[in-house]
N, CA, C and O atoms as a CHARMM CRD file, in Angstrom:
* protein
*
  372
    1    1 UNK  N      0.82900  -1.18900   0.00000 PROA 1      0.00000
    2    1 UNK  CA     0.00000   0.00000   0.00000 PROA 1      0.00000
    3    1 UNK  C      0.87300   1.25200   0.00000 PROA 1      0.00000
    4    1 UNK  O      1.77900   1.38900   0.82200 PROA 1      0.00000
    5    2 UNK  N      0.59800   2.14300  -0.90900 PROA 2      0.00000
    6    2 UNK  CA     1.07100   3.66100  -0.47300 PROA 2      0.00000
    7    2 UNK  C      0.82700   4.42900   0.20700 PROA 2      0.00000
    8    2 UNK  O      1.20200   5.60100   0.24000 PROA 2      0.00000
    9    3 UNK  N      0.01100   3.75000   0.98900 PROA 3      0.00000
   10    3 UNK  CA    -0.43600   5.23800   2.26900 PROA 3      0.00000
   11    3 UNK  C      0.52600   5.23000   3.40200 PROA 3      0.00000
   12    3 UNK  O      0.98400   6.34000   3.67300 PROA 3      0.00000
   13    4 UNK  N      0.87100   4.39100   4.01000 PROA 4      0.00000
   14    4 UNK  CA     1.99000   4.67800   5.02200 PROA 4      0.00000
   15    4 UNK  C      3.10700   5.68900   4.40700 PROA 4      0.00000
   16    4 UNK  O      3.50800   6.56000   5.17900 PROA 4      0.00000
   17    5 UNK  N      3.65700   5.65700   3.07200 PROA 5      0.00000
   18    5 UNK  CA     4.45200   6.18300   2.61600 PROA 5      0.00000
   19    5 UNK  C      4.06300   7.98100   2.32800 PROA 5      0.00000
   20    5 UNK  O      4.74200   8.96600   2.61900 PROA 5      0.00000
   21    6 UNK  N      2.85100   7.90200   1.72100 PROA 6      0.00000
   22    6 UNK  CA     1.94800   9.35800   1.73800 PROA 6      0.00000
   23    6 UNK  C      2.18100  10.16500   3.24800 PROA 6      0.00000
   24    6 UNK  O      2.69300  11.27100   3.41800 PROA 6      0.00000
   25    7 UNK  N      1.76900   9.46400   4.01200 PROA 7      0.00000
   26    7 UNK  CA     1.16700  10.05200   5.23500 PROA 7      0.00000
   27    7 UNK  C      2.51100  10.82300   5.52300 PROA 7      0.00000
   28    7 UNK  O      2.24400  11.97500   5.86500 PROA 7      0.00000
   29    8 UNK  N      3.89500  10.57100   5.49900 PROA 8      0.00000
   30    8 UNK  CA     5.02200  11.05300   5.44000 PROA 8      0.00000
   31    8 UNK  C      4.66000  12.83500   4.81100 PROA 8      0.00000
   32    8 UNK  O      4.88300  13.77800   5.57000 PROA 8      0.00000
   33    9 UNK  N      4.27400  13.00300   3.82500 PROA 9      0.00000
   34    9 UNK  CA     3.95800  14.25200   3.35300 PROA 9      0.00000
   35    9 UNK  C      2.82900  15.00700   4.34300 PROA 9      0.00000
   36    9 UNK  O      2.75200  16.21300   4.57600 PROA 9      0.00000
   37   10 UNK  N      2.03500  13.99900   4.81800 PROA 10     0.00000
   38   10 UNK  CA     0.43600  14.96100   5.67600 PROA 10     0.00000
   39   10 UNK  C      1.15800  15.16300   7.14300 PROA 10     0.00000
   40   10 UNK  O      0.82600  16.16000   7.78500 PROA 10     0.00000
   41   11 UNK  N      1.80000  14.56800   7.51000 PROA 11     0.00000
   42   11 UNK  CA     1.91000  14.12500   8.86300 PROA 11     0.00000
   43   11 UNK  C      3.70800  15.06200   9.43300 PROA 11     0.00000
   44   11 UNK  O      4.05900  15.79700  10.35500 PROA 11     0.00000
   45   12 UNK  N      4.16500  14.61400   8.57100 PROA 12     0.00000
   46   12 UNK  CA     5.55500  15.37900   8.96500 PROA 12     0.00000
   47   12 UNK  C      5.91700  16.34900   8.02300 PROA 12     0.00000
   48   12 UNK  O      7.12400  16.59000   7.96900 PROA 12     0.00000
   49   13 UNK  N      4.72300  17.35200   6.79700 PROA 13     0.00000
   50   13 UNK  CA     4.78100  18.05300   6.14700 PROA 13     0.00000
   51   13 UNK  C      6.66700  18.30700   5.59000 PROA 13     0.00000
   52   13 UNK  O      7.43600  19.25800   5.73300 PROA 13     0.00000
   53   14 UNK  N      6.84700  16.70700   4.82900 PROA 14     0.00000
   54   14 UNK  CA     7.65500  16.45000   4.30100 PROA 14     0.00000
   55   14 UNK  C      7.32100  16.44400   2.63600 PROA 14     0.00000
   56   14 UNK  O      6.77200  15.49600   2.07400 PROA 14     0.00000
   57   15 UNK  N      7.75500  17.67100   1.96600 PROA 15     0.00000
   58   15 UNK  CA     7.63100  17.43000   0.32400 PROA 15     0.00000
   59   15 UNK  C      8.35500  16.68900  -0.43200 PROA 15     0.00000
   60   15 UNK  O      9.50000  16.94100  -0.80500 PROA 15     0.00000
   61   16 UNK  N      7.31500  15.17100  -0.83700 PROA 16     0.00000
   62   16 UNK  CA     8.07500  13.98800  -1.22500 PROA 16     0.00000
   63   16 UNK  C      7.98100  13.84300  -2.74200 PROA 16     0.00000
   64   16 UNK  O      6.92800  14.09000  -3.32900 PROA 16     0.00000
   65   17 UNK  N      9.22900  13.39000  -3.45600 PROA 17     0.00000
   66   17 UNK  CA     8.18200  13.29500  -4.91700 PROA 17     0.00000
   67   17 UNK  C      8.85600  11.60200  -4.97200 PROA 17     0.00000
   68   17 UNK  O      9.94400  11.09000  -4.70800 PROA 17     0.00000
   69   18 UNK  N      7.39000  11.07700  -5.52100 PROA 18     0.00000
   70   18 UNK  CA     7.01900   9.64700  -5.40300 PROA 18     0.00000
   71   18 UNK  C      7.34400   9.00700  -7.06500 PROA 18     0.00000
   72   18 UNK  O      7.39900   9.84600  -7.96500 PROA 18     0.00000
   73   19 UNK  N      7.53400   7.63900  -7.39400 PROA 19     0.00000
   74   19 UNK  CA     7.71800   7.49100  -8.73000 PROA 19     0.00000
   75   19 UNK  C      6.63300   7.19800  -9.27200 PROA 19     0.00000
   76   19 UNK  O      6.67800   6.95400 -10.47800 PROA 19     0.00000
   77   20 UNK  N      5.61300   7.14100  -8.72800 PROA 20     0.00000
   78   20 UNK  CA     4.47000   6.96100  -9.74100 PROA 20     0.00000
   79   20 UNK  C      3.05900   7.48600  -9.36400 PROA 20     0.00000
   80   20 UNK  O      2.71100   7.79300  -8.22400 PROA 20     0.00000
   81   21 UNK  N      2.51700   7.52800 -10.16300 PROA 21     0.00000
   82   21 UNK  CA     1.08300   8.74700 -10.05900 PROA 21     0.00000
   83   21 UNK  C      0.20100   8.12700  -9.10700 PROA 21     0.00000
   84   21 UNK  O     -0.63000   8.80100  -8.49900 PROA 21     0.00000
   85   22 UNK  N      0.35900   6.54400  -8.89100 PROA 22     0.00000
   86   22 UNK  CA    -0.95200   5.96900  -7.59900 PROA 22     0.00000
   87   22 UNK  C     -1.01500   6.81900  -6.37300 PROA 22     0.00000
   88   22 UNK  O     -2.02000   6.97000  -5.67800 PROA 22     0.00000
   89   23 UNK  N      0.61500   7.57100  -6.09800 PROA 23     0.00000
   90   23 UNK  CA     0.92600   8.06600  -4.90600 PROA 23     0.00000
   91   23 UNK  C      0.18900   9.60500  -5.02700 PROA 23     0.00000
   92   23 UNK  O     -0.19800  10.42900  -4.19800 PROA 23     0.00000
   93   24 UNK  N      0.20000   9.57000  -5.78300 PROA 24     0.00000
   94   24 UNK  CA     0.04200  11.47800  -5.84800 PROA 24     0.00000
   95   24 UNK  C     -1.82300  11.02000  -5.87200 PROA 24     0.00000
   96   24 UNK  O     -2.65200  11.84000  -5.47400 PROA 24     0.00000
   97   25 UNK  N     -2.13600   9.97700  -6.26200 PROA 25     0.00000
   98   25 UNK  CA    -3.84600   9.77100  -6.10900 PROA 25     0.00000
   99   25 UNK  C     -4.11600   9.74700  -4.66400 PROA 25     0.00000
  100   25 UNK  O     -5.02200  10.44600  -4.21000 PROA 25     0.00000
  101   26 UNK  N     -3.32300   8.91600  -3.82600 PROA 26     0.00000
  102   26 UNK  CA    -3.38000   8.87100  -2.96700 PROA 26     0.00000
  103   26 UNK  C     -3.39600   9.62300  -1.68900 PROA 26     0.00000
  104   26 UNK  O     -3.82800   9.36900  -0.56400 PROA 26     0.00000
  105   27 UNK  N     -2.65100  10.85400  -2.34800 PROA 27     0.00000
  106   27 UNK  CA    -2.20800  12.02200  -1.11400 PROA 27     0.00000
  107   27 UNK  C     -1.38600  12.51200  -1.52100 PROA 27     0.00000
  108   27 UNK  O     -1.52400  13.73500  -1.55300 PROA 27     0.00000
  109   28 UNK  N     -0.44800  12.12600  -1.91300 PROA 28     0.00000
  110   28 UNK  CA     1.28900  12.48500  -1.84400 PROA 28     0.00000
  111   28 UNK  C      1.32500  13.28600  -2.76900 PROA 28     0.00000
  112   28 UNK  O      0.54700  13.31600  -3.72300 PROA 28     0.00000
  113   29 UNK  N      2.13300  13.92200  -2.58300 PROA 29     0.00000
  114   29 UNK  CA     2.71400  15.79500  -3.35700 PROA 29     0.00000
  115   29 UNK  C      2.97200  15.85800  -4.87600 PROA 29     0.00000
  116   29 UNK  O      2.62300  16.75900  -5.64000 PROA 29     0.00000
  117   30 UNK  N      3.62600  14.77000  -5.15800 PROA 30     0.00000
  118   30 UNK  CA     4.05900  14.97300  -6.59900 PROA 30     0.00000
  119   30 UNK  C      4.75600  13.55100  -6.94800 PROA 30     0.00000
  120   30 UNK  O      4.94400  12.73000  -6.05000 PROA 30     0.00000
  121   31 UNK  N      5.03200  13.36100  -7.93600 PROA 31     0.00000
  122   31 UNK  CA     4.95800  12.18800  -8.66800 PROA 31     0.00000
  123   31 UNK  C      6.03500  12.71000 -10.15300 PROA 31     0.00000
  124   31 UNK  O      6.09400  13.77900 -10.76000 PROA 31     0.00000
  125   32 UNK  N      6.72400  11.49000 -10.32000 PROA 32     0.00000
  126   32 UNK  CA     7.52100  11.72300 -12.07200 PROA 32     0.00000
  127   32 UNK  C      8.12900  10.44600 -11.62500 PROA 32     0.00000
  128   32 UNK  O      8.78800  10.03800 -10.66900 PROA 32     0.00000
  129   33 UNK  N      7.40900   9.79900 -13.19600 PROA 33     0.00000
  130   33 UNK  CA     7.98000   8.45100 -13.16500 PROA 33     0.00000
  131   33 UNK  C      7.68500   7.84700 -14.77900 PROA 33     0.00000
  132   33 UNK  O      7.06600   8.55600 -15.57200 PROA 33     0.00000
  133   34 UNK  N      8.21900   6.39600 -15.20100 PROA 34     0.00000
  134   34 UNK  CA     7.91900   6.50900 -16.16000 PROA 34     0.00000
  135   34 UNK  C      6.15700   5.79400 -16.50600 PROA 34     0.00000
  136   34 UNK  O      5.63800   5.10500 -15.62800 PROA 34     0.00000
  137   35 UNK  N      5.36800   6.07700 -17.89500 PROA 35     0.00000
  138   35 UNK  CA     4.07100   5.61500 -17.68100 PROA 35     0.00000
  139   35 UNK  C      3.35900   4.03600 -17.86500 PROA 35     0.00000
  140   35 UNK  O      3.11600   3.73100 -19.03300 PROA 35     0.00000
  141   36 UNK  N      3.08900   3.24500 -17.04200 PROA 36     0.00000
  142   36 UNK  CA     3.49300   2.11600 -17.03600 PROA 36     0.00000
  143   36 UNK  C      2.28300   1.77400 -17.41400 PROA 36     0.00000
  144   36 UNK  O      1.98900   0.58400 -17.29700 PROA 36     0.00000
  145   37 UNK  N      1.39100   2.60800 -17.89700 PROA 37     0.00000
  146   37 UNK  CA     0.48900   1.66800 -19.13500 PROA 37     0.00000
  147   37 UNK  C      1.06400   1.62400 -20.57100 PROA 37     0.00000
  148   37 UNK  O      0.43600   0.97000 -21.40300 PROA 37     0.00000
  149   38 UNK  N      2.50500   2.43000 -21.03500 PROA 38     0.00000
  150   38 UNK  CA     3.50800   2.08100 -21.75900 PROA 38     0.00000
  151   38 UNK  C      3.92400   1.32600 -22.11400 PROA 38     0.00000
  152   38 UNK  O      3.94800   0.76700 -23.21000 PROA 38     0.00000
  153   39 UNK  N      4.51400   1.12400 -20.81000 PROA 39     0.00000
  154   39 UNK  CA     5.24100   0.10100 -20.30900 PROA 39     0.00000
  155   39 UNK  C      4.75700  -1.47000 -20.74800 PROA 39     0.00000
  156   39 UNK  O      5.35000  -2.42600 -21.24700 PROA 39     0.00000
  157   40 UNK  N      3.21100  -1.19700 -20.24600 PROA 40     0.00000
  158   40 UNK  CA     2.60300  -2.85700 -20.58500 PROA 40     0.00000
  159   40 UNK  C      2.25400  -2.85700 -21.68900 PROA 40     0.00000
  160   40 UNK  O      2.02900  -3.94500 -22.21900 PROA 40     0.00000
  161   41 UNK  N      2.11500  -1.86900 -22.29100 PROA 41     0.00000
  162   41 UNK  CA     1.84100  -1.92000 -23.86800 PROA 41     0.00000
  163   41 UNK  C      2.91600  -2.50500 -24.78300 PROA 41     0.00000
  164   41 UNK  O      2.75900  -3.35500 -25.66000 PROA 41     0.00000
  165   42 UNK  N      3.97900  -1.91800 -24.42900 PROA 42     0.00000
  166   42 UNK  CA     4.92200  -2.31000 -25.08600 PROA 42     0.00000
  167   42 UNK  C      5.57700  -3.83500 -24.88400 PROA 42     0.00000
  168   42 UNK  O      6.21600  -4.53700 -25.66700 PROA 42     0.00000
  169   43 UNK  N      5.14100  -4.05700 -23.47400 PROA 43     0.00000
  170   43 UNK  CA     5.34400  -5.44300 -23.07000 PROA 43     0.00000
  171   43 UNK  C      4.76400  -6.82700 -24.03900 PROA 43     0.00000
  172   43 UNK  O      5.26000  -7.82700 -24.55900 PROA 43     0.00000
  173   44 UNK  N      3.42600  -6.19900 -23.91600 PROA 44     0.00000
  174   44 UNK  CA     2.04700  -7.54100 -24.39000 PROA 44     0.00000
  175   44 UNK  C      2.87000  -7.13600 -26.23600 PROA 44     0.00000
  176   44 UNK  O      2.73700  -8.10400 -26.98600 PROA 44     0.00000
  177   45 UNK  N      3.61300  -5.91000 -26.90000 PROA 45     0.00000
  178   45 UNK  CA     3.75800  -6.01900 -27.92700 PROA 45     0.00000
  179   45 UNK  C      5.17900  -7.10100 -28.09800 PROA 45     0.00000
  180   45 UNK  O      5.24700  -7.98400 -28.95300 PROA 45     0.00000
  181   46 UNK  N      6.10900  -6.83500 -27.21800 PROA 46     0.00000
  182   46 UNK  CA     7.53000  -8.03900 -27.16500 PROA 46     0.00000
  183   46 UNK  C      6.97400  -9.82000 -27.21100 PROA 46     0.00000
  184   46 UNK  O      7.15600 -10.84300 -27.87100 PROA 46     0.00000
  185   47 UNK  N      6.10600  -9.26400 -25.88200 PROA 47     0.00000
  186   47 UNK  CA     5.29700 -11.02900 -26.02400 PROA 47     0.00000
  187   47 UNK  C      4.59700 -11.47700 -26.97900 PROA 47     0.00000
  188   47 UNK  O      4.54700 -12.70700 -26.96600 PROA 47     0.00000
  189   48 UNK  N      3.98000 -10.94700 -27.88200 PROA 48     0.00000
  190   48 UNK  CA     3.93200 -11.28500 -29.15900 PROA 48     0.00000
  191   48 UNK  C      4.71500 -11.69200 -30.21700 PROA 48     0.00000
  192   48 UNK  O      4.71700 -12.74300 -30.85800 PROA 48     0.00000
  193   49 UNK  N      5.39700 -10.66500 -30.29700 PROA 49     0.00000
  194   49 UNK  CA     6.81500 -11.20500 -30.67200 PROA 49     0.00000
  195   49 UNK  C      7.37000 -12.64200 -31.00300 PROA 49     0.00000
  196   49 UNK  O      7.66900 -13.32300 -31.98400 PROA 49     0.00000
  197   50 UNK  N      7.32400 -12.74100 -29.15900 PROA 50     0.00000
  198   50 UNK  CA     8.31500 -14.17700 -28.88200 PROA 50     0.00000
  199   50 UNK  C      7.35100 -15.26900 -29.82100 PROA 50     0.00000
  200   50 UNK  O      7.81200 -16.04100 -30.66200 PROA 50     0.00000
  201   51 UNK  N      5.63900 -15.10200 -29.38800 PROA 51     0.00000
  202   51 UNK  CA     5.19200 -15.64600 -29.56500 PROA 51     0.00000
  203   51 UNK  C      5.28900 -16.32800 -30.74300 PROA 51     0.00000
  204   51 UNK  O      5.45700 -17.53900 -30.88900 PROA 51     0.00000
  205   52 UNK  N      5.18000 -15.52600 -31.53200 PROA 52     0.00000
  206   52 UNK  CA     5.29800 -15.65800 -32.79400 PROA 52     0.00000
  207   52 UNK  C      6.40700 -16.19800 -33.53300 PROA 52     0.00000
  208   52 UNK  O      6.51800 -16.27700 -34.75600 PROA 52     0.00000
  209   53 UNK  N      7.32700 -16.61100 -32.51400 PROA 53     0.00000
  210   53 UNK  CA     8.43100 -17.06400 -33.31300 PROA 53     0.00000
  211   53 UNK  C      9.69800 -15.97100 -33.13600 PROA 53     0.00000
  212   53 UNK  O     10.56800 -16.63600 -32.57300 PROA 53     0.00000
  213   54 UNK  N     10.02000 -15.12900 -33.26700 PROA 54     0.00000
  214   54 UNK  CA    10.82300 -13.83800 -32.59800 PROA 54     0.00000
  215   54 UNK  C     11.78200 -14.96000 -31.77700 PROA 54     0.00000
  216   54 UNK  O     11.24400 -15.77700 -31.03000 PROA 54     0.00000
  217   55 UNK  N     13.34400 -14.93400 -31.98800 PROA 55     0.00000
  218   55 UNK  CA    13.87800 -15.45700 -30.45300 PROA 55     0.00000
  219   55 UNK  C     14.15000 -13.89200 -30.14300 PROA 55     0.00000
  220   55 UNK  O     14.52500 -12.90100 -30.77000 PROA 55     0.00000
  221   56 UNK  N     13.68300 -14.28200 -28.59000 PROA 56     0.00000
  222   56 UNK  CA    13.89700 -13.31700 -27.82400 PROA 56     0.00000
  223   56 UNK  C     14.86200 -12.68500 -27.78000 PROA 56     0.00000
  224   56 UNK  O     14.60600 -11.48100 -27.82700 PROA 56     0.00000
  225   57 UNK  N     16.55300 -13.05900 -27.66600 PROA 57     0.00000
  226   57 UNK  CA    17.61400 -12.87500 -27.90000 PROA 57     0.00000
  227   57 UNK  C     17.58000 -11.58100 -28.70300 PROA 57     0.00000
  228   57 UNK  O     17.91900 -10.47200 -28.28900 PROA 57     0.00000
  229   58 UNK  N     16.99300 -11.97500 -30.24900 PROA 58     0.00000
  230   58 UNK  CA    16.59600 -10.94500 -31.18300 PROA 58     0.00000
  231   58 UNK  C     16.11000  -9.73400 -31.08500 PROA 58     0.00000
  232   58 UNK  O     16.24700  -8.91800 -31.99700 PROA 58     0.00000
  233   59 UNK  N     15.38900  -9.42700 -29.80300 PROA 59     0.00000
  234   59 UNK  CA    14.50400  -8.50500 -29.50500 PROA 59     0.00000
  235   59 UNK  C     15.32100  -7.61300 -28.60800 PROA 59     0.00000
  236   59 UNK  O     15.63200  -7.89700 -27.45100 PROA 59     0.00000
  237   60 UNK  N     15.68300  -6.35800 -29.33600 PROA 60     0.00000
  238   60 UNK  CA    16.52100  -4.90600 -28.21700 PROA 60     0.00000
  239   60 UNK  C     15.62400  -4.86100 -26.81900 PROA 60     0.00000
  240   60 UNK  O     14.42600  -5.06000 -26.61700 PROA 60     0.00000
  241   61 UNK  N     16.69200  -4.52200 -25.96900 PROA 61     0.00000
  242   61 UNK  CA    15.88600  -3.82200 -24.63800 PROA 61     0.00000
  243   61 UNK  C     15.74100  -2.51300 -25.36000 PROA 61     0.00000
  244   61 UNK  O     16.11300  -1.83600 -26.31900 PROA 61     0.00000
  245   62 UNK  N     14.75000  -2.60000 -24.00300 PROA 62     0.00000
  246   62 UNK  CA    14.31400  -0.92300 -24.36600 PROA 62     0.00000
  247   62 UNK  C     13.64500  -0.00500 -23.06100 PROA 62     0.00000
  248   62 UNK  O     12.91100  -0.48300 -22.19500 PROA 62     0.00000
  249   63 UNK  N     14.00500   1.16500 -23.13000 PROA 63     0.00000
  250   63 UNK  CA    13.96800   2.18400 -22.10200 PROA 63     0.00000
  251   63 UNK  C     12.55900   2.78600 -22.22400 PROA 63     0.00000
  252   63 UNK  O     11.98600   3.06700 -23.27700 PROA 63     0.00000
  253   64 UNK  N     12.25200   2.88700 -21.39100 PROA 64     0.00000
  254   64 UNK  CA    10.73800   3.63100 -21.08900 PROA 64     0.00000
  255   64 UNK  C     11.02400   5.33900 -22.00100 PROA 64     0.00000
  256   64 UNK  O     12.10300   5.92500 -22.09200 PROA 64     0.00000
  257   65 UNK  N      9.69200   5.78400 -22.55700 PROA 65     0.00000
  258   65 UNK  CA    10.22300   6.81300 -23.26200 PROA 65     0.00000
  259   65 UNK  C      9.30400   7.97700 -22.80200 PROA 65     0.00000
  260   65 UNK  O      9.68900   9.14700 -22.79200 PROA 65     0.00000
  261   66 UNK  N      8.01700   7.56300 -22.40800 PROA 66     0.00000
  262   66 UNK  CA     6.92300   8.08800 -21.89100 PROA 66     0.00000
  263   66 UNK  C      7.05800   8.34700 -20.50500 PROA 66     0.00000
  264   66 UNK  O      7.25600   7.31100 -19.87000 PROA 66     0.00000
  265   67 UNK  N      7.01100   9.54300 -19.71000 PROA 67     0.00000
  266   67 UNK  CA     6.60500   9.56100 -18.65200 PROA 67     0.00000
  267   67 UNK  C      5.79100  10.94900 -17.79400 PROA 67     0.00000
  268   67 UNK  O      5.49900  12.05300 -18.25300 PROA 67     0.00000
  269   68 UNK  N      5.63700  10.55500 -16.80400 PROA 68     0.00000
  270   68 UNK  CA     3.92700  11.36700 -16.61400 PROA 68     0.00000
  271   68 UNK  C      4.73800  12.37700 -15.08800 PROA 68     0.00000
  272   68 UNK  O      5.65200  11.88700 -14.42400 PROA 68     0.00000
  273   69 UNK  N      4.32100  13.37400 -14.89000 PROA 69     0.00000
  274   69 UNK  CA     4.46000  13.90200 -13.81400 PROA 69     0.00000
  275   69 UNK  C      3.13100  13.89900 -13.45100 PROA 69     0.00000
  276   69 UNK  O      2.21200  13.76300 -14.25800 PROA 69     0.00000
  277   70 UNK  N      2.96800  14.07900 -11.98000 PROA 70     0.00000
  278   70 UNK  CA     1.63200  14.29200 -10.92000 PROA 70     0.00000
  279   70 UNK  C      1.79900  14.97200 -10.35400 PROA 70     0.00000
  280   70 UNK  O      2.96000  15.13100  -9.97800 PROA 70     0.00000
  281   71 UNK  N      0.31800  16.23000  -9.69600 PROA 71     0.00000
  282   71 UNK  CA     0.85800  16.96000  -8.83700 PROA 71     0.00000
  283   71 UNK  C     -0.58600  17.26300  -8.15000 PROA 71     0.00000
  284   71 UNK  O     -1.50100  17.72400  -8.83400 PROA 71     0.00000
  285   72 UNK  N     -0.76100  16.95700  -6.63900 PROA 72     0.00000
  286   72 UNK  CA    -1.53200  17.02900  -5.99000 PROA 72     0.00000
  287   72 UNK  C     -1.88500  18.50000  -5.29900 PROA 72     0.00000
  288   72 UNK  O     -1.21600  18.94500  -4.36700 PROA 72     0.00000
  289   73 UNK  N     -3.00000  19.18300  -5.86600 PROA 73     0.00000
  290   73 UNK  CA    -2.96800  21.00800  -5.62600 PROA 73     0.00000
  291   73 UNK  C     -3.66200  20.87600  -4.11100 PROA 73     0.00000
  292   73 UNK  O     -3.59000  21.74100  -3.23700 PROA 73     0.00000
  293   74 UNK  N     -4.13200  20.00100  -4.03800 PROA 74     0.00000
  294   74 UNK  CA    -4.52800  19.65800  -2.67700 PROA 74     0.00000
  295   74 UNK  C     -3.64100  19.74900  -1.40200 PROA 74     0.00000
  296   74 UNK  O     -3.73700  20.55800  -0.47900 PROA 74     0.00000
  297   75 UNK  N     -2.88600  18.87900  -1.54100 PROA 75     0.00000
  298   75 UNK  CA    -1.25600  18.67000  -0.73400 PROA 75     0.00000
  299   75 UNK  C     -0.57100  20.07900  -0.99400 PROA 75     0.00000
  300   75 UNK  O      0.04300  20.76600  -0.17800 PROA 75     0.00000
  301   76 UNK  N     -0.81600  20.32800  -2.28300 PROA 76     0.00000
  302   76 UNK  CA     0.29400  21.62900  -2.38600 PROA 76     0.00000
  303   76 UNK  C     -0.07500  22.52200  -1.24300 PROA 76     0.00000
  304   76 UNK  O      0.71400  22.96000  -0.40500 PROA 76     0.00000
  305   77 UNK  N     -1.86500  22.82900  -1.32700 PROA 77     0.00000
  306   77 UNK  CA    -2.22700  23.80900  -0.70600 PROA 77     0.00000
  307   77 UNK  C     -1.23200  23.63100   0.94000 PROA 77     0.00000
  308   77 UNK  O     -0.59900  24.54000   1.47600 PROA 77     0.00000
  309   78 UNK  N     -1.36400  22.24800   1.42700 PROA 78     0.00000
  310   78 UNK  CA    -1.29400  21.87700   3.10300 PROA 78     0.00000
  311   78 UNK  C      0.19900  22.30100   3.05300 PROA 78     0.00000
  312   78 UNK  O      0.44400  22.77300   4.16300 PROA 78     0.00000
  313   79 UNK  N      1.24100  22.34500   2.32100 PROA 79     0.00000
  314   79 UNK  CA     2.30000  22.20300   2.55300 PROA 79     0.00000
  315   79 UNK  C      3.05300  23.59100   1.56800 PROA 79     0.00000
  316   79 UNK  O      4.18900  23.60400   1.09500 PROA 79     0.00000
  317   80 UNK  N      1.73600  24.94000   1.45100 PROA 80     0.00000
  318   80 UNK  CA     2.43900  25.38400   0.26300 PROA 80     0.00000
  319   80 UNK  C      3.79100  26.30500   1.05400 PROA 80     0.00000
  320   80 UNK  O      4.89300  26.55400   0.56600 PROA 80     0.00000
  321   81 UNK  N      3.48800  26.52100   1.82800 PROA 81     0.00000
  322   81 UNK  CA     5.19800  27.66600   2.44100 PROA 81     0.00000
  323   81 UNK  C      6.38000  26.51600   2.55000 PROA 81     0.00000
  324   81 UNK  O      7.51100  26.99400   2.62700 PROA 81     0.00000
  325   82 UNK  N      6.29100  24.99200   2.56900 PROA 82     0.00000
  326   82 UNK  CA     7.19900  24.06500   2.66400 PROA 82     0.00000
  327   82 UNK  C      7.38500  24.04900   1.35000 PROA 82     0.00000
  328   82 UNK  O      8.59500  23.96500   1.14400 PROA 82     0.00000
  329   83 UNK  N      6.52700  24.10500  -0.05900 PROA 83     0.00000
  330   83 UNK  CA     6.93300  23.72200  -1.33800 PROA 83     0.00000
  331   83 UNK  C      7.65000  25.76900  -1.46300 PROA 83     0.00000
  332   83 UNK  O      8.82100  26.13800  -1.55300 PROA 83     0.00000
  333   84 UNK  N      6.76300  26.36400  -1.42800 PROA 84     0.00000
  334   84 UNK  CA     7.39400  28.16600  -1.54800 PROA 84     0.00000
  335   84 UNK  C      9.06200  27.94200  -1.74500 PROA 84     0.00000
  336   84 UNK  O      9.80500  28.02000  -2.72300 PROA 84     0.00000
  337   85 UNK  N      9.29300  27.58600  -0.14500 PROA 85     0.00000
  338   85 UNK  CA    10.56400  27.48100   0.20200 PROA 85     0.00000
  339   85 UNK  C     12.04600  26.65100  -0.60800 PROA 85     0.00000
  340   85 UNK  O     13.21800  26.95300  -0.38500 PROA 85     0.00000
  341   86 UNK  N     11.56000  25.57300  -1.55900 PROA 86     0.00000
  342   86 UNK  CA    12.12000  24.62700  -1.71300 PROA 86     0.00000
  343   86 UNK  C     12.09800  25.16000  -3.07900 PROA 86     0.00000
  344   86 UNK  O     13.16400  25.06300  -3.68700 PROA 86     0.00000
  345   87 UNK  N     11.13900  25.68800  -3.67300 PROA 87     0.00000
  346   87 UNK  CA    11.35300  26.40400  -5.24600 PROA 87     0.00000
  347   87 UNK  C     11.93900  27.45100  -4.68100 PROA 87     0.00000
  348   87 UNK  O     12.89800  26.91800  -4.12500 PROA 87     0.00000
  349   88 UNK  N     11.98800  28.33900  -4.50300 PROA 88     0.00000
  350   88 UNK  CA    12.72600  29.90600  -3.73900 PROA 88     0.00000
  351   88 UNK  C     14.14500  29.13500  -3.28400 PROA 88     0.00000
  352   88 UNK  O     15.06700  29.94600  -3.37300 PROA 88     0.00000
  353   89 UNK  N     14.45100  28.26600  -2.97900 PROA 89     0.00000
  354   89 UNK  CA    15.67300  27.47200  -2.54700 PROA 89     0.00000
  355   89 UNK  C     15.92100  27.44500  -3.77600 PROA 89     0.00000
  356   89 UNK  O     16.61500  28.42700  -4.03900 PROA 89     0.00000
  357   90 UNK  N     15.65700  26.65100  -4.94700 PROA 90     0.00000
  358   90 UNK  CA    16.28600  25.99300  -6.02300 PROA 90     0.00000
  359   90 UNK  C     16.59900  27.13600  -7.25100 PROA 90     0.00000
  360   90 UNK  O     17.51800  27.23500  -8.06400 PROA 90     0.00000
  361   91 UNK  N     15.63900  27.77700  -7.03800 PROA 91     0.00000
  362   91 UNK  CA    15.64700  29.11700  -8.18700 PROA 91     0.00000
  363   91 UNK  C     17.35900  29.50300  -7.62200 PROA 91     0.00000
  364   91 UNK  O     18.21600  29.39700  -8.50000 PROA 91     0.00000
  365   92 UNK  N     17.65100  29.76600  -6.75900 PROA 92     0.00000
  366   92 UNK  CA    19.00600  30.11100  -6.58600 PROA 92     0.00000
  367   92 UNK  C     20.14300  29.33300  -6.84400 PROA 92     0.00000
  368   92 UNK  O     21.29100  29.77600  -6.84700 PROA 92     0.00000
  369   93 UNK  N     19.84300  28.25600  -7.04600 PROA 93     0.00000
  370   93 UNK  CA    21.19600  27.39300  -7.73100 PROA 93     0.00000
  371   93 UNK  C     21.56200  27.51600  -8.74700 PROA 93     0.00000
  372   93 UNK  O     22.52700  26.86000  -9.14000 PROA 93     0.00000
């Protein structure tokens, strides 16, 4: 489950960014990861592949190319002088 991990953001107004968007459904602040209905798409397309005769061997890896950021305006609101701070921090680097 991701909520023990969320509650980290509600509870100790810690701005977390999570790898995938279930978390940011869940509660959590923000999210960037890659999109793993992609992911299985591209999967069920390799397994075809094999299926078909393809040796696997034959078949490149391959890197996720798609990916999704999340951002919970909700959470933002609870934690916005903790997020303020951390952009106002970074703008200066």
């Amino acid at each position: 489950s991701v909520r023990p991990l969320v509650s980290l953001t509600e509870t100790g107004r810690v701005p977390v960014i999570f790898p995938d968007i279930s978390f940011v459904e869940a509660g959590g602040l923000m999210s960037y990861g890659p999109d793993f209905q992609e992911i299985h798409r591209r999967t069920a397309e390799i397994v075809a592949k094999i299926l078909k005769g393809t040796p696997p061997g034959d078949i490149p890896v391959e890197q996720p190319t798609k990916f999704v950021f999340g951002l919970n305006f909700k959470t933002t609101a609870k934690l916005e002088r903790c997020v303020n701070d951390i952009i106002d921090t970074a703008g200066r680097k």
